[in-house]
N, CA, C and O atoms as a GROMACS GRO file, in nm:
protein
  432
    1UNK      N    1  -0.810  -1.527  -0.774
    1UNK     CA    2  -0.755  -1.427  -0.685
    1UNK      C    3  -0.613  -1.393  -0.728
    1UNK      O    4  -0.538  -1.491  -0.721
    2UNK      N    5  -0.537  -1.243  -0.786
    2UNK     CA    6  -0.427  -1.176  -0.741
    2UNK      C    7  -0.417  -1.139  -0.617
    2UNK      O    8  -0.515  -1.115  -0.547
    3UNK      N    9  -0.284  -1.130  -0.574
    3UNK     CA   10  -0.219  -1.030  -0.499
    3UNK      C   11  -0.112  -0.942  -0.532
    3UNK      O   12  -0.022  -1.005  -0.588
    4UNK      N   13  -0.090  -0.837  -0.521
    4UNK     CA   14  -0.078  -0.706  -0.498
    4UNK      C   15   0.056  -0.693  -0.409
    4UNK      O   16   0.040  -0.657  -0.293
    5UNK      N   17   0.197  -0.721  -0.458
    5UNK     CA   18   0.283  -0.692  -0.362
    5UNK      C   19   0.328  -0.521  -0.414
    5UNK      O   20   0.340  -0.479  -0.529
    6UNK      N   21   0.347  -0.440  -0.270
    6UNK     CA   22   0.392  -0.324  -0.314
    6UNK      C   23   0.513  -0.330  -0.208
    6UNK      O   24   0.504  -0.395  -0.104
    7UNK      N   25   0.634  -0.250  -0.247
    7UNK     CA   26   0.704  -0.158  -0.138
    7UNK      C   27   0.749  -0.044  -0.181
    7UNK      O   28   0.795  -0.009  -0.289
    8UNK      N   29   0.729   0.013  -0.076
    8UNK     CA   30   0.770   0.190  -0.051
    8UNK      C   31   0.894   0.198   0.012
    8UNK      O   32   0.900   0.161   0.129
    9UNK      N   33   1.001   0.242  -0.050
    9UNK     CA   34   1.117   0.256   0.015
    9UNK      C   35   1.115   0.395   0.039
    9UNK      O   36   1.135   0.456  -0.065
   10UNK      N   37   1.094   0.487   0.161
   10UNK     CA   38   1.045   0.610   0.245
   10UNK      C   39   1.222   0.673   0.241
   10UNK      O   40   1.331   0.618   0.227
   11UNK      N   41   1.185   0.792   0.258
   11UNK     CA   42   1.308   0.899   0.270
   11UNK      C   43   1.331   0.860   0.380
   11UNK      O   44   1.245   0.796   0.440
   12UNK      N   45   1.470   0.891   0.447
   12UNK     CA   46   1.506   0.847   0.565
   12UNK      C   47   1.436   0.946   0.669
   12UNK      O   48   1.431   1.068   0.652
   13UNK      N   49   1.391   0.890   0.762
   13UNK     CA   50   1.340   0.936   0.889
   13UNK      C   51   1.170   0.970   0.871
   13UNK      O   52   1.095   1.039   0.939
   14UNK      N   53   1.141   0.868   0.715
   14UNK     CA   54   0.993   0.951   0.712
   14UNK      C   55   0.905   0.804   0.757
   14UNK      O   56   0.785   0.812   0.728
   15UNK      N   57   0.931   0.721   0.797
   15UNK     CA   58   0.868   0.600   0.756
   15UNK      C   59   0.760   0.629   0.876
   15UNK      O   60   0.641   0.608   0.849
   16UNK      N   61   0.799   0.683   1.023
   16UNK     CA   62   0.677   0.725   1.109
   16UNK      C   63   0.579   0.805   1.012
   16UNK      O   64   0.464   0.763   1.013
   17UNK      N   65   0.600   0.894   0.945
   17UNK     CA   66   0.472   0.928   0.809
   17UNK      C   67   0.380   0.852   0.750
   17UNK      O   68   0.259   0.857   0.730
   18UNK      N   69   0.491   0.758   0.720
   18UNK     CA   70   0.374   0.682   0.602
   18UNK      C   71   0.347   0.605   0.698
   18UNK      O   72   0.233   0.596   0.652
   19UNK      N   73   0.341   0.522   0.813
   19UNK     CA   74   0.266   0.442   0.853
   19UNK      C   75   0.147   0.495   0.948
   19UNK      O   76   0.043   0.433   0.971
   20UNK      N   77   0.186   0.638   1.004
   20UNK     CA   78   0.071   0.775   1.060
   20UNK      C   79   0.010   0.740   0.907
   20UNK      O   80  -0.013   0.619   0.909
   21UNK      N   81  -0.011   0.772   0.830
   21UNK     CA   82  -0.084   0.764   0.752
   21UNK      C   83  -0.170   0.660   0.692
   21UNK      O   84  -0.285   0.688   0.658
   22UNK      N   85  -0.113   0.525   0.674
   22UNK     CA   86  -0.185   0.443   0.637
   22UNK      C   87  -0.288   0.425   0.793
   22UNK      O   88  -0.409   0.445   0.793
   23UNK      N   89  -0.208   0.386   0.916
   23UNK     CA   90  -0.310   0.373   1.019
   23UNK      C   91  -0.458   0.484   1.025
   23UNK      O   92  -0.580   0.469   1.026
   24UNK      N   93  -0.374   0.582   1.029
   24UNK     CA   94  -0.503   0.668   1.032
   24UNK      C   95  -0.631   0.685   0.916
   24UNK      O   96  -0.753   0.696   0.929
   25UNK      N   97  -0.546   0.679   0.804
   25UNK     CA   98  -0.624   0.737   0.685
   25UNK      C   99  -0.601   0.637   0.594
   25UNK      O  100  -0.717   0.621   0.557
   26UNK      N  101  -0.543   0.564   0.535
   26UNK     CA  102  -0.539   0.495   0.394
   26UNK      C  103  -0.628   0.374   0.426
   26UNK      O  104  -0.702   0.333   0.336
   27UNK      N  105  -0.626   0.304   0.567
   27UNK     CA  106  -0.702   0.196   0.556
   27UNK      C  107  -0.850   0.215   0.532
   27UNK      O  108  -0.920   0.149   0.455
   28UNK      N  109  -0.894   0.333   0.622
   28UNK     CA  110  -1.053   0.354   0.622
   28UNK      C  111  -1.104   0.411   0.494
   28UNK      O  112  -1.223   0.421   0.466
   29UNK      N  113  -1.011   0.446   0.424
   29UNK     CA  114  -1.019   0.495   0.278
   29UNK      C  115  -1.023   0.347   0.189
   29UNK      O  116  -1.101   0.344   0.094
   30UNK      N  117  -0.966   0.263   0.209
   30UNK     CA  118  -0.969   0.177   0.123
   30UNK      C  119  -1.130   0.078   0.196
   30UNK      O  120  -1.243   0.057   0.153
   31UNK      N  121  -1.087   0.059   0.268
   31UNK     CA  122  -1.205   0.004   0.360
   31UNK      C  123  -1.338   0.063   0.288
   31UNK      O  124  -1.410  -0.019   0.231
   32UNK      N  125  -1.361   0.150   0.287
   32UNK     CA  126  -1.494   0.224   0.198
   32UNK      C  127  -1.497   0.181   0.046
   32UNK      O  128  -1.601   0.188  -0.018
   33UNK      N  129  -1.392   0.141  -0.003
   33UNK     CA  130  -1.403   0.108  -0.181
   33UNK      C  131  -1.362  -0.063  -0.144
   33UNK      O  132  -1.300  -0.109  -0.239
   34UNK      N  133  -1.372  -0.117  -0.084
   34UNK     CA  134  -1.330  -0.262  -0.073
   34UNK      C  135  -1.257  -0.307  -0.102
   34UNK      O  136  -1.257  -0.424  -0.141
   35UNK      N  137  -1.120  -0.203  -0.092
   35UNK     CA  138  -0.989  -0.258  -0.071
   35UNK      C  139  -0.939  -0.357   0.023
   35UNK      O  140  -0.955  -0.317   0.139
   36UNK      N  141  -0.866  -0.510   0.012
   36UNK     CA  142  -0.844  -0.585   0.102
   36UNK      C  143  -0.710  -0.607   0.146
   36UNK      O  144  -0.650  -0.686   0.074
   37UNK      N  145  -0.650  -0.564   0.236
   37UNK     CA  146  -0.550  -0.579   0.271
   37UNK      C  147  -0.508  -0.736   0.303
   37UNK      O  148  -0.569  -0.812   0.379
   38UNK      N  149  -0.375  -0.769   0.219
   38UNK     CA  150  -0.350  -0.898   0.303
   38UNK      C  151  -0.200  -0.892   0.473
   38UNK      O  152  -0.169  -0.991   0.538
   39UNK      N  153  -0.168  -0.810   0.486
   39UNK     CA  154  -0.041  -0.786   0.564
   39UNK      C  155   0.037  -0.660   0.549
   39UNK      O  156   0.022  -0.606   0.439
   40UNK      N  157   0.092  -0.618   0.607
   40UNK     CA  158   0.201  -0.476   0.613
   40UNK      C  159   0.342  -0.528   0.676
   40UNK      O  160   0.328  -0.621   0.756
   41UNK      N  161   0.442  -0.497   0.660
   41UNK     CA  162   0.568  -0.548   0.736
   41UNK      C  163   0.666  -0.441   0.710
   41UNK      O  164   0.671  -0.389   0.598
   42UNK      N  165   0.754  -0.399   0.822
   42UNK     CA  166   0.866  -0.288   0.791
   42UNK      C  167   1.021  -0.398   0.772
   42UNK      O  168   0.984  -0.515   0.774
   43UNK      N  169   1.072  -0.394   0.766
   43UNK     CA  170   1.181  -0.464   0.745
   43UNK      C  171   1.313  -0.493   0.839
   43UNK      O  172   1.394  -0.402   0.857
   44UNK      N  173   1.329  -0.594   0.885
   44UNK     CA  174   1.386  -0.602   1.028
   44UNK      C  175   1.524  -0.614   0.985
   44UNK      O  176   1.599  -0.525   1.024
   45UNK      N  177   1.580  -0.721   0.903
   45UNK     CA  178   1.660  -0.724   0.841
   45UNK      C  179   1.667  -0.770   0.687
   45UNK      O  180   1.622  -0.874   0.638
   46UNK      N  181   1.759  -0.625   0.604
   46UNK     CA  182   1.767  -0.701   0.464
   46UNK      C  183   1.815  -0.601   0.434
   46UNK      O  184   1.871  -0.535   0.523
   47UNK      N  185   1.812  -0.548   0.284
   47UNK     CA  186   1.874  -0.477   0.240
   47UNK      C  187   1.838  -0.338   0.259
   47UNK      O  188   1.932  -0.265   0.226
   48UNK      N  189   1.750  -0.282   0.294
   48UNK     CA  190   1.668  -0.140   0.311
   48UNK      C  191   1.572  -0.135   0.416
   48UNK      O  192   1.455  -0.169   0.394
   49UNK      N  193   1.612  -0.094   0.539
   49UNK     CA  194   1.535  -0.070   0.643
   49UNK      C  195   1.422   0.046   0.622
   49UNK      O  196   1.341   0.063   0.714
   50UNK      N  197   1.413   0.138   0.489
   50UNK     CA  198   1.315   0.200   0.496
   50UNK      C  199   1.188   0.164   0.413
   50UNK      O  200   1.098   0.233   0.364
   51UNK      N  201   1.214   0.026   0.416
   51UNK     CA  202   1.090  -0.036   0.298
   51UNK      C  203   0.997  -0.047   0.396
   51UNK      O  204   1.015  -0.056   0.518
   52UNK      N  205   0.868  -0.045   0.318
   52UNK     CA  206   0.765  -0.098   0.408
   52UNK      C  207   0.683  -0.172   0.253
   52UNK      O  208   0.663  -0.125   0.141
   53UNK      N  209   0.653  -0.307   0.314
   53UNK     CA  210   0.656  -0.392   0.207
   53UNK      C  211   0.464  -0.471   0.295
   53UNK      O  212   0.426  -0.528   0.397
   54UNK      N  213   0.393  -0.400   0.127
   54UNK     CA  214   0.255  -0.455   0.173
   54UNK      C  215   0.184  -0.491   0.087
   54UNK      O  216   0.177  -0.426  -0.018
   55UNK      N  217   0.081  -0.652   0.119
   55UNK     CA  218  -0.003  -0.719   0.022
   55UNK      C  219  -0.148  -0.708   0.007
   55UNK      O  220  -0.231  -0.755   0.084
   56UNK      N  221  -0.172  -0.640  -0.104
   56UNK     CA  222  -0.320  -0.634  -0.131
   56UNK      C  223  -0.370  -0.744  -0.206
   56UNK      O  224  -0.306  -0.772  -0.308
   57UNK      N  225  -0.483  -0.820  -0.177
   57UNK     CA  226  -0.567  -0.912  -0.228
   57UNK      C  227  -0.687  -0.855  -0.340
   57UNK      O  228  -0.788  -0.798  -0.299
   58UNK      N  229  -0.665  -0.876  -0.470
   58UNK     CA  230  -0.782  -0.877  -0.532
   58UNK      C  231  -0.853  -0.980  -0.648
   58UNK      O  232  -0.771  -1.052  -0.704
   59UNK      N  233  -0.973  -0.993  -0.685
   59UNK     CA  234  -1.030  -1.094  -0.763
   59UNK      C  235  -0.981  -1.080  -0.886
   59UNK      O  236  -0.991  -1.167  -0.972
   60UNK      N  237  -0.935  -0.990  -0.900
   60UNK     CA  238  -0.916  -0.974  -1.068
   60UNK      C  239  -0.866  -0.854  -1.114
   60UNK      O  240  -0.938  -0.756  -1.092
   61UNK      N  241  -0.751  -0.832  -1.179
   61UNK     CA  242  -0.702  -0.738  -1.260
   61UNK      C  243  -0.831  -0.631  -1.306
   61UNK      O  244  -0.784  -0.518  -1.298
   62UNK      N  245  -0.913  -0.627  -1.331
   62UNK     CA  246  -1.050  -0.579  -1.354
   62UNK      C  247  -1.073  -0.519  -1.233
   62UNK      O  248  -1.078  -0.396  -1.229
   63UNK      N  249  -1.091  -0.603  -1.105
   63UNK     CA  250  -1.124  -0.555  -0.967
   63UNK      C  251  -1.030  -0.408  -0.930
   63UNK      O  252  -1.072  -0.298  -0.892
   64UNK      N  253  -0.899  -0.450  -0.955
   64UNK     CA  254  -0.799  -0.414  -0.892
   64UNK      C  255  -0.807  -0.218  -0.961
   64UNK      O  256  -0.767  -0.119  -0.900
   65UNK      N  257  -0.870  -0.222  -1.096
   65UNK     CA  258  -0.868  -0.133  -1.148
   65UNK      C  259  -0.946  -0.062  -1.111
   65UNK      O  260  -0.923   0.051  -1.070
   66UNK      N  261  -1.042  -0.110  -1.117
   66UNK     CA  262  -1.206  -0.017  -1.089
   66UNK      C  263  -1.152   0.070  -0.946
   66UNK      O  264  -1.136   0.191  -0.932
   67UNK      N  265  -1.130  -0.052  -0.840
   67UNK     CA  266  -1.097   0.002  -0.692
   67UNK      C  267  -1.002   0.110  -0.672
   67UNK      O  268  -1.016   0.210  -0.603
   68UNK      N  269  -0.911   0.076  -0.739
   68UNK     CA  270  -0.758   0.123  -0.724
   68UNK      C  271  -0.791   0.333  -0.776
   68UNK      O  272  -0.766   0.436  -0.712
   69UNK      N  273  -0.849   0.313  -0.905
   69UNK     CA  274  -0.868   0.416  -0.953
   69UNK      C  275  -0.969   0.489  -0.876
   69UNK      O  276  -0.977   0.602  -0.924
   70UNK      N  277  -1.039   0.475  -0.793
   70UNK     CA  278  -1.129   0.504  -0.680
   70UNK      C  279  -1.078   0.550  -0.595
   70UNK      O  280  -1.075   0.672  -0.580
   71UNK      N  281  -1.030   0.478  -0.526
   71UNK     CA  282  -0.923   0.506  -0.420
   71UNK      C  283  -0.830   0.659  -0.441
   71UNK      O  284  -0.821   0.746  -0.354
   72UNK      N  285  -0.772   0.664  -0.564
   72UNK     CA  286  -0.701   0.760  -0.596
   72UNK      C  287  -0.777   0.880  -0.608
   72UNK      O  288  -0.710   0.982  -0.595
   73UNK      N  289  -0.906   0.897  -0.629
   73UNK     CA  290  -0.971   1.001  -0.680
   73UNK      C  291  -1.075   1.029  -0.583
   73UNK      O  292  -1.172   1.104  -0.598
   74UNK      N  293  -1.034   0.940  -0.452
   74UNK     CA  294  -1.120   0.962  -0.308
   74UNK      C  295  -1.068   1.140  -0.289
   74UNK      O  296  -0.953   1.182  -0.309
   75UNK      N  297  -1.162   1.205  -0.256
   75UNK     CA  298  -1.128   1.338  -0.164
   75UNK      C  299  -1.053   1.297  -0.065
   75UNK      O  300  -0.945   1.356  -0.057
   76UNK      N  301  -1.078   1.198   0.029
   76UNK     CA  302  -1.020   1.202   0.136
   76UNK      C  303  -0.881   1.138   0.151
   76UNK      O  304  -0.808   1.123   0.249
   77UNK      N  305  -0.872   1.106   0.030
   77UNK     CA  306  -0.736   1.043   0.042
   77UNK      C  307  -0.626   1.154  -0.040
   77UNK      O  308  -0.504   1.151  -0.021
   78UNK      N  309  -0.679   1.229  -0.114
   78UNK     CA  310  -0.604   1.343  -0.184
   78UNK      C  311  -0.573   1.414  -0.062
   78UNK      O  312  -0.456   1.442  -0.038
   79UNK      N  313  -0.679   1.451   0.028
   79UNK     CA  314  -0.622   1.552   0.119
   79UNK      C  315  -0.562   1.494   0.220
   79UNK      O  316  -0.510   1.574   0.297
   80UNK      N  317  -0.544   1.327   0.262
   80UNK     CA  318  -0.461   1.254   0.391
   80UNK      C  319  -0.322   1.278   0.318
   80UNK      O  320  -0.223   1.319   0.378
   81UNK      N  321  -0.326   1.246   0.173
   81UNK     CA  322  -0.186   1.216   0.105
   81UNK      C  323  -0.148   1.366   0.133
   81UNK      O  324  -0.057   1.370   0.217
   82UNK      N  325  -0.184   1.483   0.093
   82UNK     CA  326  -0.157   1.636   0.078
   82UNK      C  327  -0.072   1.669   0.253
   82UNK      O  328   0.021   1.746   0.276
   83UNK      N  329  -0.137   1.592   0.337
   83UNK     CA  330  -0.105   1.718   0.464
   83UNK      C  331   0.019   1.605   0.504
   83UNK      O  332   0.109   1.640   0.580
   84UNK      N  333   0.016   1.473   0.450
   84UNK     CA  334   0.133   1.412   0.535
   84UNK      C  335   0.228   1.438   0.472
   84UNK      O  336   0.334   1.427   0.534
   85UNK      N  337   0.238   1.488   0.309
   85UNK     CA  338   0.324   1.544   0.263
   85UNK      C  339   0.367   1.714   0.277
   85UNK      O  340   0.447   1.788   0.219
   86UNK      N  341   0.313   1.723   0.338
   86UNK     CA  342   0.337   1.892   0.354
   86UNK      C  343   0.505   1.941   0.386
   86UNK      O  344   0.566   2.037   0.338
   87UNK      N  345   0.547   1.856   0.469
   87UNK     CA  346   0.690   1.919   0.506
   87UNK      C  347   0.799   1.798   0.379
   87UNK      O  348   0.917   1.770   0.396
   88UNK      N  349   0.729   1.758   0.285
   88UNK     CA  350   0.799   1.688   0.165
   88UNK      C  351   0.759   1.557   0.178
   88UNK      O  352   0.698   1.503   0.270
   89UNK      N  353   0.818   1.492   0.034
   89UNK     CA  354   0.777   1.377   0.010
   89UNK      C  355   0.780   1.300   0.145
   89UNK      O  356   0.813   1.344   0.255
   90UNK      N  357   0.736   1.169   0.107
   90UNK     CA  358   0.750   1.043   0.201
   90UNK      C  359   0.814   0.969   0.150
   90UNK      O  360   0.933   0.957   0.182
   91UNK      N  361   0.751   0.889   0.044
   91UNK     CA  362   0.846   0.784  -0.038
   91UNK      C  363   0.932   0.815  -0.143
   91UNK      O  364   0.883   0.887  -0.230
   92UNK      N  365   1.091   0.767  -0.162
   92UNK     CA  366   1.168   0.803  -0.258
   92UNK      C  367   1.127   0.660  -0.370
   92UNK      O  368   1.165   0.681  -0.485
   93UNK      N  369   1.070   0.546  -0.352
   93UNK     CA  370   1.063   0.514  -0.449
   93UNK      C  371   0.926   0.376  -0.400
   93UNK      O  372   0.909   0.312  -0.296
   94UNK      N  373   0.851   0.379  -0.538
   94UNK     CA  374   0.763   0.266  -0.495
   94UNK      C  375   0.743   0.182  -0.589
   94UNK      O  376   0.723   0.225  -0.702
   95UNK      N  377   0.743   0.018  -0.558
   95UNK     CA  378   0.730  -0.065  -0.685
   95UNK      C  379   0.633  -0.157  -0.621
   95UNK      O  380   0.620  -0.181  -0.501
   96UNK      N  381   0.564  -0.208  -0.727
   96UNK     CA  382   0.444  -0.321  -0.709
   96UNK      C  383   0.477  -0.402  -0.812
   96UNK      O  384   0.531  -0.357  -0.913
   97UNK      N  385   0.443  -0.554  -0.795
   97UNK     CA  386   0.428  -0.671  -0.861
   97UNK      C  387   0.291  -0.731  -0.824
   97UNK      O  388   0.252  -0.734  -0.708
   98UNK      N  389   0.202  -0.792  -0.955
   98UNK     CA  390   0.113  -0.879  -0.913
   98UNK      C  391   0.116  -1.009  -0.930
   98UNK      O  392   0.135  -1.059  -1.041
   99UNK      N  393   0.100  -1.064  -0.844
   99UNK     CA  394   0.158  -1.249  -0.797
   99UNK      C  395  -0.024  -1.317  -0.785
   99UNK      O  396  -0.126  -1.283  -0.726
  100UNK      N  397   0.013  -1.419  -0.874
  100UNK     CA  398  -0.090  -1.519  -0.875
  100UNK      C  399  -0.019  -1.655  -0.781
  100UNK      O  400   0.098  -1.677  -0.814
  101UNK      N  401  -0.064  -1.730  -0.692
  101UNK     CA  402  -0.069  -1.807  -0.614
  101UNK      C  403  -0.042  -2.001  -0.686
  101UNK      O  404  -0.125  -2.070  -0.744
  102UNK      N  405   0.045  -2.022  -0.663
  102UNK     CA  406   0.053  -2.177  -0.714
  102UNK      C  407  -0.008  -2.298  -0.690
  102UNK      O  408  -0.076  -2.294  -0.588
  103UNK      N  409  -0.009  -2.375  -0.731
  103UNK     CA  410  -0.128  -2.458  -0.678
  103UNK      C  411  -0.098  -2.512  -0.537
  103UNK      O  412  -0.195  -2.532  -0.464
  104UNK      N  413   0.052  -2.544  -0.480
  104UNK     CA  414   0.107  -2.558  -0.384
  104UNK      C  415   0.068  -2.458  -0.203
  104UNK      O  416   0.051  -2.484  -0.084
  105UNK      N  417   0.072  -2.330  -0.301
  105UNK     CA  418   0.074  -2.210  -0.199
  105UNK      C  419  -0.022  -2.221  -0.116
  105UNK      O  420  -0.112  -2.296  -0.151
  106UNK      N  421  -0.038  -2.143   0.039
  106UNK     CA  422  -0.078  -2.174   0.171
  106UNK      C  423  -0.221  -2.066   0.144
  106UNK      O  424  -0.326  -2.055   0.208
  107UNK      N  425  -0.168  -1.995   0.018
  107UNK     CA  426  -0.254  -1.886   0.028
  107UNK      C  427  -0.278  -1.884  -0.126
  107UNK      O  428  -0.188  -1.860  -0.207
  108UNK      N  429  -0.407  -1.910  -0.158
  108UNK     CA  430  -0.489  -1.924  -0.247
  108UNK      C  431  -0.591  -1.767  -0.249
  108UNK      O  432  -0.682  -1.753  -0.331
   0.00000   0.00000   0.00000
């Protein structure tokens, strides 16, 4: 098992967007290609209150591809991404790392 850390650091005042969006539309979109979410979190305190910092679980770099590239080329997610962007972007910047689990860790 990988996981999948991403964060979206959102234009200011857009972060009600992107999370209207994942609630409504990105989960049931991923949900259909067997995307697994491990957690979502906005940031209470730290350096950037407009992060929204979230972990996806997958079996394998292989997995992650097949799905991922699916996901992107869903109709329905071209047109959720299209209308929440309509009055402009959402995110000014997004980075992902993939983290393999130690033998120690709570989460295998």
């Amino acid at each position: 098992m990988i996981y999948e850390l991403r964060i979206y650091t959102t234009v200011t005042g857009r972060m009600p967007n992107l999370l209207a969006r994942f609630e409504n539309h990105t989960l049931k979109i991923w949900e259909k290609h067997g995307i697994k979410q491990v957690g979502f979190w906005t940031t209470l305190v730290g350096p950037d209150a407009n992060d929204l910092t979230y972990m996806l679980a997958w079996e394998s770099l292989a997995d992650r591809e097949q799905k991922w590239n699916a996901f992107l080329a869903d109709s329905g997610w071209q047109e959720a991404k299209a209308a929440s962007e309509k009055d402009g972007i959402i995110n000014a910047k997004v980075a992902n790392s993939f983290l393999t689990p130690t033998k120690f860790s709570a989460i295998q």
